[in-house]
C-alpha beads as a LAMMPS data file, in Angstrom:
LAMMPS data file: protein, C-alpha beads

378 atoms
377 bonds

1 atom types
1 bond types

-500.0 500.0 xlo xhi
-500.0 500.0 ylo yhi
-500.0 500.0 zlo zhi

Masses

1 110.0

Atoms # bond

1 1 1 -61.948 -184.870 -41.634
2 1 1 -61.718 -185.551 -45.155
3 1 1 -59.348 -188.563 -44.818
4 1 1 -59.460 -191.787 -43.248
5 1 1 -56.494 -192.503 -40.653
6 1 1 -56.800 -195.559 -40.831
7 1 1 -56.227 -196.076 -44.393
8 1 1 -52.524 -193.991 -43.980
9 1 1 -49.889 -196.550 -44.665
10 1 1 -48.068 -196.588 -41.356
11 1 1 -45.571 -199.960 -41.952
12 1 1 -44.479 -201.336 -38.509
13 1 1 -41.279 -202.989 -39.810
14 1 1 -40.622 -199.738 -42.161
15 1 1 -40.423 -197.911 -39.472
16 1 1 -38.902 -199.741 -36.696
17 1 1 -35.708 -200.317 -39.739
18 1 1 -35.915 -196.412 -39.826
19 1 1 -36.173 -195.769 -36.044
20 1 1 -33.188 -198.500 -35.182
21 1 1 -30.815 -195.930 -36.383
22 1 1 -32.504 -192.979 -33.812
23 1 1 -31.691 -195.579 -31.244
24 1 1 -28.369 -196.701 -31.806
25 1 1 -27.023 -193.162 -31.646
26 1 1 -26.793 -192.948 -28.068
27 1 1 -27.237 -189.208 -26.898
28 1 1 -26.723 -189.058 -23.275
29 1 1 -27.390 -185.248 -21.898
30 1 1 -24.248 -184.353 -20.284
31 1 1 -22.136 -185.622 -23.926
32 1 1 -23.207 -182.616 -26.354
33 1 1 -21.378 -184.694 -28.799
34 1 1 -23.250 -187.509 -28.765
35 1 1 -26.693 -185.087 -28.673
36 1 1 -25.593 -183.151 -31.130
37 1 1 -24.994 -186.422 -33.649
38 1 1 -28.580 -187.354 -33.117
39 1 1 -29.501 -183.812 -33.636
40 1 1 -28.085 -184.195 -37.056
41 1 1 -29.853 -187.793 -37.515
42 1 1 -33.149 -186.499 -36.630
43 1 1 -32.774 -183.293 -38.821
44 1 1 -32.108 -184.955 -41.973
45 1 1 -34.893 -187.391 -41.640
46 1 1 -36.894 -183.913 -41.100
47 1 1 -35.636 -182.186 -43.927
48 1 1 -36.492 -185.188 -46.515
49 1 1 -39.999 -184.876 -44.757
50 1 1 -40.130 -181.216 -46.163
51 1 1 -39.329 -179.455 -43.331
52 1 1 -37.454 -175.736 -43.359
53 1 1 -34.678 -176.829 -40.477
54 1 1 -32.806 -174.641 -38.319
55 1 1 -30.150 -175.523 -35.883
56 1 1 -30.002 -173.729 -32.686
57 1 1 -26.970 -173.438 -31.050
58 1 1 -26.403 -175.112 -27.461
59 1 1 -25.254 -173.195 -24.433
60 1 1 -24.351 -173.871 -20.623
61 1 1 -22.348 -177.031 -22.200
62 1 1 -25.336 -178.989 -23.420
63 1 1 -26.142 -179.817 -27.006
64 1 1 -27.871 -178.075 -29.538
65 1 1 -32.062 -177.713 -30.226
66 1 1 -33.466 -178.513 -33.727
67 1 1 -36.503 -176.357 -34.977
68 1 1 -38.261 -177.721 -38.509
69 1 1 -40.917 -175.545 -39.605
70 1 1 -43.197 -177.031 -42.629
71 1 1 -44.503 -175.273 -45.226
72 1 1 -47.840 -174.092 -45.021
73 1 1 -50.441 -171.367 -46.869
74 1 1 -50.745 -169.352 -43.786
75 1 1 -47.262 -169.130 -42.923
76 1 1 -46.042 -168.022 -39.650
77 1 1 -49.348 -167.895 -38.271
78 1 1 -49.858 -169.719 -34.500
79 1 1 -50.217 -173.684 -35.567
80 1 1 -49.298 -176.951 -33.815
81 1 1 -46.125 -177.428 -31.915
82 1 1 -44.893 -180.978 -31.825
83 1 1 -42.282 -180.843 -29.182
84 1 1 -40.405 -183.215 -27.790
85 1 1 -36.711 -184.467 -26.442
86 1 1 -33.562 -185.809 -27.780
87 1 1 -31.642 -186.237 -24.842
88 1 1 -31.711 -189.618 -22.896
89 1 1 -30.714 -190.968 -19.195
90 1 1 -28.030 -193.690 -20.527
91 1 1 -24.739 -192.941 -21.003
92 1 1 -22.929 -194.000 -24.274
93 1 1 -22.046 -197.701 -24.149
94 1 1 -25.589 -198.874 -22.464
95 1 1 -26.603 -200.480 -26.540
96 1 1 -24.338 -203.401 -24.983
97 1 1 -26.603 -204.181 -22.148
98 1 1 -29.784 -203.023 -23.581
99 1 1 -29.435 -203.385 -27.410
100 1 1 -32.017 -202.772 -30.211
101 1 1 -33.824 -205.702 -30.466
102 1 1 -37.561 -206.732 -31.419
103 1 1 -38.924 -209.911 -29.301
104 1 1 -42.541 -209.857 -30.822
105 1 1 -44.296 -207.048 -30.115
106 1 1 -41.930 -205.487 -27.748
107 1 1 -38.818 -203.655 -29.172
108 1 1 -36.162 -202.770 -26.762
109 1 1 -33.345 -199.793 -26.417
110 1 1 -31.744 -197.128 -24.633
111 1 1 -33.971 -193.916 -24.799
112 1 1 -36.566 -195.941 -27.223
113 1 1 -39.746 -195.236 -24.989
114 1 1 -38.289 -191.843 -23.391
115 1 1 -38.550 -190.406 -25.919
116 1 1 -37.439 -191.383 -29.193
117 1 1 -39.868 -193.909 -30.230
118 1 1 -42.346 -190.835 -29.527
119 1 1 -40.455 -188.434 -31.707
120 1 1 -40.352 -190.239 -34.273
121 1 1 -44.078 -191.778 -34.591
122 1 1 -45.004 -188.161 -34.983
123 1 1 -42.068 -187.298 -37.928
124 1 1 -43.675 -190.076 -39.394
125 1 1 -47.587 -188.811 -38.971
126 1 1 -46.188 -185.729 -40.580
127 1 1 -44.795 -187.543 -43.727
128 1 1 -47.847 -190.035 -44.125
129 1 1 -49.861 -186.492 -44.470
130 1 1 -47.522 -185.193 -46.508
131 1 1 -47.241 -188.396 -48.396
132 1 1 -51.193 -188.706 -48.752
133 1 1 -51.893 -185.214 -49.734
134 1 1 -53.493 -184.029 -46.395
135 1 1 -52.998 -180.386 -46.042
136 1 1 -53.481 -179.633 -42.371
137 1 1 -55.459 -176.623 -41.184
138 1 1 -52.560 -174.720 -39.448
139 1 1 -48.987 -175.238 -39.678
140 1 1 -47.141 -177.180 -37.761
141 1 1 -43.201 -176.745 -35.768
142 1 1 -41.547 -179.458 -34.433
143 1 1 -39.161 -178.280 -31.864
144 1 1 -36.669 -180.743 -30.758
145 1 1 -34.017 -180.055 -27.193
146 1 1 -31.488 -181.149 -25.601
147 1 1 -31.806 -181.488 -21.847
148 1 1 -34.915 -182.661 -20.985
149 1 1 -33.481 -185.192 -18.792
150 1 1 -31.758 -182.822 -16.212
151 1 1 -34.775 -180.269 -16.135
152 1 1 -34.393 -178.158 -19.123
153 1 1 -31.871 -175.447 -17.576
154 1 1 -30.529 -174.277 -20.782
155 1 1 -33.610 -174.740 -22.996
156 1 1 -36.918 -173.780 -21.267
157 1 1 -36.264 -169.676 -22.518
158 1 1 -36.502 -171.364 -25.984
159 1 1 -39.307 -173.608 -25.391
160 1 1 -41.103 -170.662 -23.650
161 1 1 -40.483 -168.390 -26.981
162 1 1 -41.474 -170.905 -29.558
163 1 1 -44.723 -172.225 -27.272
164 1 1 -45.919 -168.356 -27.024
165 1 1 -46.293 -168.458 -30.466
166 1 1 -48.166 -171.717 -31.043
167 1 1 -52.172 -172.160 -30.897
168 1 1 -51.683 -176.156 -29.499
169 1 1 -48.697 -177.853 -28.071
170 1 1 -48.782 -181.750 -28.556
171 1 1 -45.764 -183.607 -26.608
172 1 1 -44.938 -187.439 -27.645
173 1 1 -43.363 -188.473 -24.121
174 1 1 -44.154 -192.122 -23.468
175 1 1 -47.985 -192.455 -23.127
176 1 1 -49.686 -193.893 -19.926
177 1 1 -49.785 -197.952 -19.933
178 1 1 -53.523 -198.147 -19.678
179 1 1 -53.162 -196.629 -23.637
180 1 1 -54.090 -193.136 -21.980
181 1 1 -52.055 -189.866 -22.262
182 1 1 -51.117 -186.837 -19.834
183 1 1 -53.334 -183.106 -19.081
184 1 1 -51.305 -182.363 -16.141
185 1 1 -47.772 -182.462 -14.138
186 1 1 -46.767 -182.460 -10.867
187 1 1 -44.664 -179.447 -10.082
188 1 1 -40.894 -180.637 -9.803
189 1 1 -37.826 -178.580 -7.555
190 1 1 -34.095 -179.528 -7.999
191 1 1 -31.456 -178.907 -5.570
192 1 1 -27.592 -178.914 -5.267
193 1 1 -25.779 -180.274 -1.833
194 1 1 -23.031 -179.443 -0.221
195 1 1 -21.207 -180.489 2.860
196 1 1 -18.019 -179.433 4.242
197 1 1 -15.908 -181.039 7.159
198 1 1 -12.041 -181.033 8.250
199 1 1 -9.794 -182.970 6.914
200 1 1 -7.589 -185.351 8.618
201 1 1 -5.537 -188.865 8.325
202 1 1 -8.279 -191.654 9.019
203 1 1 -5.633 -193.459 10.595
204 1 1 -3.463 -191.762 12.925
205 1 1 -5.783 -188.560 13.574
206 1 1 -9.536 -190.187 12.896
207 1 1 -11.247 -187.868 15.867
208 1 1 -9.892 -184.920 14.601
209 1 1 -11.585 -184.851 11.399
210 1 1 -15.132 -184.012 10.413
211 1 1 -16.500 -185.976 7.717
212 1 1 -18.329 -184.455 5.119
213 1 1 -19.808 -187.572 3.889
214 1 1 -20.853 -189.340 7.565
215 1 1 -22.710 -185.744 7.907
216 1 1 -24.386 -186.116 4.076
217 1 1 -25.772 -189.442 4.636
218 1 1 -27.538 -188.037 7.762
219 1 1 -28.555 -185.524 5.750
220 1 1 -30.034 -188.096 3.239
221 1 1 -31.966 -190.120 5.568
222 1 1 -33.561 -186.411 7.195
223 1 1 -34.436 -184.786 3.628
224 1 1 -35.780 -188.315 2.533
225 1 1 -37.936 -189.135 5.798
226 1 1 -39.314 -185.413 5.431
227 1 1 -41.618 -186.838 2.489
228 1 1 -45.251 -186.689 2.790
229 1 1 -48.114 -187.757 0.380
230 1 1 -47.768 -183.865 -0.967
231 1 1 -44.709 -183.653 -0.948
232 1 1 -41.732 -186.556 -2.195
233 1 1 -37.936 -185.817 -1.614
234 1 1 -35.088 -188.066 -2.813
235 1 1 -31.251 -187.890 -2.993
236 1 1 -29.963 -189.657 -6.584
237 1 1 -26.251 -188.241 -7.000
238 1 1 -23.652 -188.270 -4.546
239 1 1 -20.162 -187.518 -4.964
240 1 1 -17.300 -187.143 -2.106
241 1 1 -13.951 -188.416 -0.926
242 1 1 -11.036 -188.909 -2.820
243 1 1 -8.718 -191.221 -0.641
244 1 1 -10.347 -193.630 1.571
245 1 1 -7.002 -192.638 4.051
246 1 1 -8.189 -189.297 4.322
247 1 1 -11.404 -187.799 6.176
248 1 1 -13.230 -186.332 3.982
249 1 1 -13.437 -182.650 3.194
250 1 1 -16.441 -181.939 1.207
251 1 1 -19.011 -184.408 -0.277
252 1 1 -21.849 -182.999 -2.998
253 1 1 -25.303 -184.164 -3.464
254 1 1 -28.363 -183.656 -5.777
255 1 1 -31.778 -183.969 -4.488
256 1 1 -35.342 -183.721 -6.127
257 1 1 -38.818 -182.954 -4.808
258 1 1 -41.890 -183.439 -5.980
259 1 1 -45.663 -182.074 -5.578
260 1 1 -48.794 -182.476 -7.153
261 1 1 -50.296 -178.751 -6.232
262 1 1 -47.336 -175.634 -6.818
263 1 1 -47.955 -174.653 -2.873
264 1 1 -47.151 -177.648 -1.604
265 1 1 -43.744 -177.709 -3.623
266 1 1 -43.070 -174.407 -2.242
267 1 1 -43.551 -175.348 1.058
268 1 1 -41.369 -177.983 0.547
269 1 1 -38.713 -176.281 -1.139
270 1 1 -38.459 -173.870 2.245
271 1 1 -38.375 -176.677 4.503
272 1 1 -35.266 -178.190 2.466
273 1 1 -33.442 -174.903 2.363
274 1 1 -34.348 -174.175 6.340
275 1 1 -31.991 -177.035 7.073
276 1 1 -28.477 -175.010 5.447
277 1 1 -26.302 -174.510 8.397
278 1 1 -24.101 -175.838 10.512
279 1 1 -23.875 -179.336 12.856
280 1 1 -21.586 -181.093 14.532
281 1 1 -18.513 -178.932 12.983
282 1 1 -19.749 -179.656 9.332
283 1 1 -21.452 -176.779 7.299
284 1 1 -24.532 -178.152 5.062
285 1 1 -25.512 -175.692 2.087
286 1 1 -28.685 -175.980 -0.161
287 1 1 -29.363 -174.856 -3.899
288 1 1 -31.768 -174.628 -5.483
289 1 1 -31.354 -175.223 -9.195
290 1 1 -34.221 -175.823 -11.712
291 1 1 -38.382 -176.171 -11.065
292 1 1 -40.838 -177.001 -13.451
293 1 1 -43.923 -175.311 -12.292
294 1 1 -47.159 -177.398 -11.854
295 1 1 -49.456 -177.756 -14.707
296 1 1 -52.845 -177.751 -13.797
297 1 1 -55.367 -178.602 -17.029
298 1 1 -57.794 -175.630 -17.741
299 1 1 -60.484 -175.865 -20.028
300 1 1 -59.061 -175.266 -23.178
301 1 1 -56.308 -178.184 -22.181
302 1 1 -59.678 -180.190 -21.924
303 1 1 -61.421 -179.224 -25.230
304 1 1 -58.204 -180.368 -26.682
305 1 1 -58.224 -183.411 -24.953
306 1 1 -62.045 -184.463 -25.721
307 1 1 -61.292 -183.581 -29.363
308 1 1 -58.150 -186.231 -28.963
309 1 1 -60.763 -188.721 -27.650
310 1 1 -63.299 -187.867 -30.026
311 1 1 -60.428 -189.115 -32.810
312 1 1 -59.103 -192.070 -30.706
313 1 1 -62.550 -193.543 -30.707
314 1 1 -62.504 -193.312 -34.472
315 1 1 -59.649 -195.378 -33.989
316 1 1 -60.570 -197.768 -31.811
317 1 1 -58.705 -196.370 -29.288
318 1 1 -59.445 -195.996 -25.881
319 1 1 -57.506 -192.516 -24.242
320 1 1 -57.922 -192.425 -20.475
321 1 1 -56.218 -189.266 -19.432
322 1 1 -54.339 -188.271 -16.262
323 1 1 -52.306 -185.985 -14.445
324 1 1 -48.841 -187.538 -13.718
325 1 1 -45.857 -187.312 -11.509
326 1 1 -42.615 -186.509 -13.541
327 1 1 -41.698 -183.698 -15.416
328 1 1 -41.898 -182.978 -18.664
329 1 1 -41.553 -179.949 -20.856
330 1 1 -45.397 -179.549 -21.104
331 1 1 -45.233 -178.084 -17.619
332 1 1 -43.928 -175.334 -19.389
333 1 1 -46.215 -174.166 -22.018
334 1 1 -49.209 -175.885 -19.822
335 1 1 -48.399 -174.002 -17.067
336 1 1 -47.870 -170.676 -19.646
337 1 1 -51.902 -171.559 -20.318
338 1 1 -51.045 -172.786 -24.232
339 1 1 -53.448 -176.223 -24.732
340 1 1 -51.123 -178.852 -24.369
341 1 1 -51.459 -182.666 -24.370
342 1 1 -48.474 -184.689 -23.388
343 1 1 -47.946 -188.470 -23.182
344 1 1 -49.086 -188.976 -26.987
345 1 1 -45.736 -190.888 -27.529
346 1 1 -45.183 -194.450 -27.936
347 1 1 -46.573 -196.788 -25.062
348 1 1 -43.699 -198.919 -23.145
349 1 1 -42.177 -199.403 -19.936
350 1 1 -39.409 -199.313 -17.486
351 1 1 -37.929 -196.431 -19.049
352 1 1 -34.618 -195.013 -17.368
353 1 1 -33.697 -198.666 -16.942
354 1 1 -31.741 -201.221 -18.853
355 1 1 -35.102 -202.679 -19.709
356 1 1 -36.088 -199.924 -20.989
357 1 1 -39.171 -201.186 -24.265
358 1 1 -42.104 -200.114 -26.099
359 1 1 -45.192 -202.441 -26.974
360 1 1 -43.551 -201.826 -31.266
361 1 1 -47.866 -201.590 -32.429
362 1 1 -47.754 -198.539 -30.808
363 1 1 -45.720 -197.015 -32.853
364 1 1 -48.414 -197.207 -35.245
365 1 1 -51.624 -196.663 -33.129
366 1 1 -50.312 -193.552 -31.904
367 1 1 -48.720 -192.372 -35.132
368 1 1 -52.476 -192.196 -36.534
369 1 1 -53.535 -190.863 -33.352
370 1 1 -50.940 -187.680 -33.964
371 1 1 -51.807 -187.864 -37.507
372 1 1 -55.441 -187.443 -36.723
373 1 1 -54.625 -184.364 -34.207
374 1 1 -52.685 -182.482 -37.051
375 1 1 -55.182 -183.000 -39.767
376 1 1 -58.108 -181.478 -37.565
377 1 1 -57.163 -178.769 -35.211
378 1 1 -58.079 -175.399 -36.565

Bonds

1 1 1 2
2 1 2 3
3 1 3 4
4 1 4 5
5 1 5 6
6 1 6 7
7 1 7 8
8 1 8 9
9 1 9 10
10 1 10 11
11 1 11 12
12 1 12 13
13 1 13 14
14 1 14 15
15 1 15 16
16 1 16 17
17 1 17 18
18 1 18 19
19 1 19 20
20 1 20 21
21 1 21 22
22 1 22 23
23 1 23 24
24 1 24 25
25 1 25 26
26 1 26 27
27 1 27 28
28 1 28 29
29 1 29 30
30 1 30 31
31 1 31 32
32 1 32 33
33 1 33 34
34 1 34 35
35 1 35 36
36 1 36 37
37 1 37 38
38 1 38 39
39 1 39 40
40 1 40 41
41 1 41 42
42 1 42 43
43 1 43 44
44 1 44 45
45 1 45 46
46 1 46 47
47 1 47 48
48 1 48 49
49 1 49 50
50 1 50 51
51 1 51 52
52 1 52 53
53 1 53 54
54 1 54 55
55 1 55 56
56 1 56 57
57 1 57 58
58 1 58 59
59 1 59 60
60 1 60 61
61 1 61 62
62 1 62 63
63 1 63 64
64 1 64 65
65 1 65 66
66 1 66 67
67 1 67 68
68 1 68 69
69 1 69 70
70 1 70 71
71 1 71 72
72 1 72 73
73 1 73 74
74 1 74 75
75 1 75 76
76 1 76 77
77 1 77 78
78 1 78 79
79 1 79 80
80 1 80 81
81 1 81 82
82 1 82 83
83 1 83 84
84 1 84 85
85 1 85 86
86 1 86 87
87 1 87 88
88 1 88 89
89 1 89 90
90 1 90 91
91 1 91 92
92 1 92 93
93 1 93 94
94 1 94 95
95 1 95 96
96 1 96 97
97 1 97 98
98 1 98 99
99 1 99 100
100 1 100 101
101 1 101 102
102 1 102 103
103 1 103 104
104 1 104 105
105 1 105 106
106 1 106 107
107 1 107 108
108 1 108 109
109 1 109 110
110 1 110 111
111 1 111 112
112 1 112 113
113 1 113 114
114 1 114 115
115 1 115 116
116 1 116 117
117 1 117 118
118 1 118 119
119 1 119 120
120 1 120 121
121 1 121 122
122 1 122 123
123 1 123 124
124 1 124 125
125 1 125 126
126 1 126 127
127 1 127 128
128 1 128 129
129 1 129 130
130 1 130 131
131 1 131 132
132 1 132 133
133 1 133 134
134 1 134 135
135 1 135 136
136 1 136 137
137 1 137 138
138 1 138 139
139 1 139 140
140 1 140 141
141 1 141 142
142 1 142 143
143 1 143 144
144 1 144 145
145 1 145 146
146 1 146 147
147 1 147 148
148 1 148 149
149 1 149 150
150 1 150 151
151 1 151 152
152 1 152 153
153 1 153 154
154 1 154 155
155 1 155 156
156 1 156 157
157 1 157 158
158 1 158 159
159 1 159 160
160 1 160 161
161 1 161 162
162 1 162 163
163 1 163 164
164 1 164 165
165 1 165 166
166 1 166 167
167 1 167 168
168 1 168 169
169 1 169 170
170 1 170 171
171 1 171 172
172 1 172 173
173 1 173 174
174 1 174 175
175 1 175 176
176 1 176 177
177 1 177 178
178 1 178 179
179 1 179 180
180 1 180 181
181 1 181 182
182 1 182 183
183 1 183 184
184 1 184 185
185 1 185 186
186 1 186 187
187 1 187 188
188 1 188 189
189 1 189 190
190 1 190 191
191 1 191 192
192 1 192 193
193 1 193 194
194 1 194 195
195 1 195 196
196 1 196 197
197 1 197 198
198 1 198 199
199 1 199 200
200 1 200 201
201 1 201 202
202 1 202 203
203 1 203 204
204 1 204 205
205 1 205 206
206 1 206 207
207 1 207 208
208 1 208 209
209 1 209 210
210 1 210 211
211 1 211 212
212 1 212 213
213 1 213 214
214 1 214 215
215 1 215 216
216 1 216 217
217 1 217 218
218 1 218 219
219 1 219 220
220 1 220 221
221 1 221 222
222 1 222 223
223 1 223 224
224 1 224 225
225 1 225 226
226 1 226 227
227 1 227 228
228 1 228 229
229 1 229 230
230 1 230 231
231 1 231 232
232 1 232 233
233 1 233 234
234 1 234 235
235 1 235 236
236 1 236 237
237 1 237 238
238 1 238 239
239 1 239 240
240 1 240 241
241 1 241 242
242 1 242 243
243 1 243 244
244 1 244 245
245 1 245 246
246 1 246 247
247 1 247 248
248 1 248 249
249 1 249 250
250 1 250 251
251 1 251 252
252 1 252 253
253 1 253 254
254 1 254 255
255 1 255 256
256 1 256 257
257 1 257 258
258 1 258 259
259 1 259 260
260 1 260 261
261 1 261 262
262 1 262 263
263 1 263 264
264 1 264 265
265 1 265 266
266 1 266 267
267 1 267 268
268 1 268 269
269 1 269 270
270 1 270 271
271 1 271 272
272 1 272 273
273 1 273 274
274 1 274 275
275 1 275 276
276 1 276 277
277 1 277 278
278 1 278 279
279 1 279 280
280 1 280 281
281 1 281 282
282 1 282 283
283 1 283 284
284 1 284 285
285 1 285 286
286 1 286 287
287 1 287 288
288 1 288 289
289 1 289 290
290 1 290 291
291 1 291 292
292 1 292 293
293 1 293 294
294 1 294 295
295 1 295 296
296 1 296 297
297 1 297 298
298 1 298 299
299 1 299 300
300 1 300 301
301 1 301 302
302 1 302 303
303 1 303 304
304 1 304 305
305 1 305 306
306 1 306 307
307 1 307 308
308 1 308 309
309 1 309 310
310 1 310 311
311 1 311 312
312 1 312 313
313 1 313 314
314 1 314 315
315 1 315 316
316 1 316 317
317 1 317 318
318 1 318 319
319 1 319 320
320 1 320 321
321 1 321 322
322 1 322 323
323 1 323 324
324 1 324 325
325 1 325 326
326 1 326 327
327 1 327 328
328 1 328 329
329 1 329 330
330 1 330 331
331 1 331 332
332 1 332 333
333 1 333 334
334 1 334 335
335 1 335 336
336 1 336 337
337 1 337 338
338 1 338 339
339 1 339 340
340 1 340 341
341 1 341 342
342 1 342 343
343 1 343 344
344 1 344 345
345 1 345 346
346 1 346 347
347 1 347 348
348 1 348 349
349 1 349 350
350 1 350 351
351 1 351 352
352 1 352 353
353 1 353 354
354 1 354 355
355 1 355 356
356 1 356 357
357 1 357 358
358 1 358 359
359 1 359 360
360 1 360 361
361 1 361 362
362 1 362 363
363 1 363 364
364 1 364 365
365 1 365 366
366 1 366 367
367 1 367 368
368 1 368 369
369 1 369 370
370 1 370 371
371 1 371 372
372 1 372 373
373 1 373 374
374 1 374 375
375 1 375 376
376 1 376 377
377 1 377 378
């Protein structure tokens, strides 16, 4: 390395003024509006870094993907992908309950640790290289989408296409709170519910109705009991009933499962869809939806990792690594066999909550860190 990281000027107030704005444009998934407006934020503040942006249209009624490509001697050839998220679990109007604020060295917000705080850090390793003179050894793509949060239904063909042609994928989802970062996901299944009853008044004609939500909830409390240590189930959206004076006729549900090894997911997934049928004069149906397939580290994964710890020492920086429950879109191109390290985003917690924070030095520890990354892998 022909630099010190150290010395790059990373200014924590600078760039928690410059990140306030990321946060304060609120980009829920399901509002491609309100995406697509942080889309634009994040590709201007990409194009003054000297990035070649292109805007890639959004489909299935989510918002659009932002690819910046920066120029570099050998072109087109496979580099670095920095990839990461723009969409975010909190619907517009959660800034009033969780604003942006700073409280020391913790800095709060909607979608500031998951994961803009982590998109950001690394725009801003890019510039400080740029800034400093630092040519790094392959070019680098920084690929930002649009539904993470929901399991990436309309972006993973994109994320597949643009991965196949990297050399290393680096993702900047929160990192672990022991300071450590991510070589591995659990594989993750979604799954749409359904239940359908007969309808009739809840008053004069109760026992001749069949309610689709009374059969749901027992369906709840059997797919959630079904969980093992290999295998997690849980039921987070339910929808039904209309009139509270009418049984009701159909009630929907979403469920999720979880498993650290790909066979045990599967055997999961066939014991949820073996329960579809009929009880009790209500009809149960089971979809599956979207999977992210497990990503189990192989040895180039680990070669990129030791080099990361190799630089985090330099740092001072200790880098535990693990392989973590929740999805991300490294199980993707870790799964496709591309190195990948994920979890080199900004450190926080209770993301997906309304105290959702990141530990604000972090912001600068790990921008070096990513820094470091891009200025030495070859």
């Amino acid at each position: 390395m022909n630099f010190d990281p150290k010395q790059l000027p990373f200014d924590l107030d600078d760039m928690l003024g410059r990140l306030r704005p990321w946060i304060e444009c609120e980009s829920p998934t399901y509002d491609a509006a309100a995406v697509n407006r942080m889309m634009d934020l994040a590709a201007r503040d990409l194009m003054i870094a000297g990035a070649r942006v292109e805007r890639i249209a959004g489909r299935m009624g989510f918002g659009d993907c932002v690819r910046a490509r920066f120029p570099h001697p050998r072109g087109d050839a496979p580099g670095v992908l920095v990839m990461g998220h723009l969409d975010t679990v909190h619907p517009v109007g959660t800034l009033g309950p969780l604003p942006f604020r700073r409280a020391g060295d913790l800095c709060y917000g909607p979608g500031i640790c998951d994961m803009k705080g982590g998109n950001f850090l690394s725009l801003e390793a890019i510039a400080q290289l740029g800034r400093a003179g630092v040519e790094t050894p392959l070019p680098v793509t920084v690929l930002l989408t649009s539904d993470e949060e929901v399991g990436t239904p309309s972006t993973r063909d994109v994320i597949e296409a643009e991965a196949s042609r990297a050399k290393y994928v680096l993702i900047p989802e929160p990192g672990r709170t022991d300071g450590g970062v991510v070589t591995g996901r659990y594989a993750i299944a979604r799954f749409a519910l359904e239940t359908t009853g007969k309808p009739s008044h809840a008053g004069a004609t109760l026992s001749e109705g069949r309610s689709a939500i009374r059969e749901m909830a027992k369906r709840i409390l059997e797919i959630e009991t079904m969980t093992t240590s290999d295998c997690t189930y849980s039921v987070g959206v339910i929808q039904g009933g209309q009139w509270v004076n009418c049984v009701t006729t159909t009630c929907r549900a979403q469920a999720l499962s979880m498993a650290k090894r790909q066979h045990d997911l599967d055997s999961g997934v066939a014991r949820l869809m073996a329960l579809a049928g009929e009880r009790d004069g209500v009809s149960f149906k089971v979809e599956r939806t979207v999977t992210r397939p497990v990503w189990e580290p192989d040895g180039k994964c680990m070669a990129l990792y030791e080099h990361a710890v190799a630089l985090a020492k330099d740092l001072g920086l200790a880098l535990p690594h693990q392989s973590a429950p929740g999805g991300s879109d490294g199980n993707f191109t870790g799964a496709m066999g591309i190195p990948t390290l994920d979890g080199l985003g900004a450190i926080g917690k209770d993301f997906h909550t309304l105290n959702e924070h990141i530990f604000a030095r972090s912001l600068v520890d790990r921008g070096r860190l990513m820094a470091s990354l891009l200025a030495t892998l070859k």
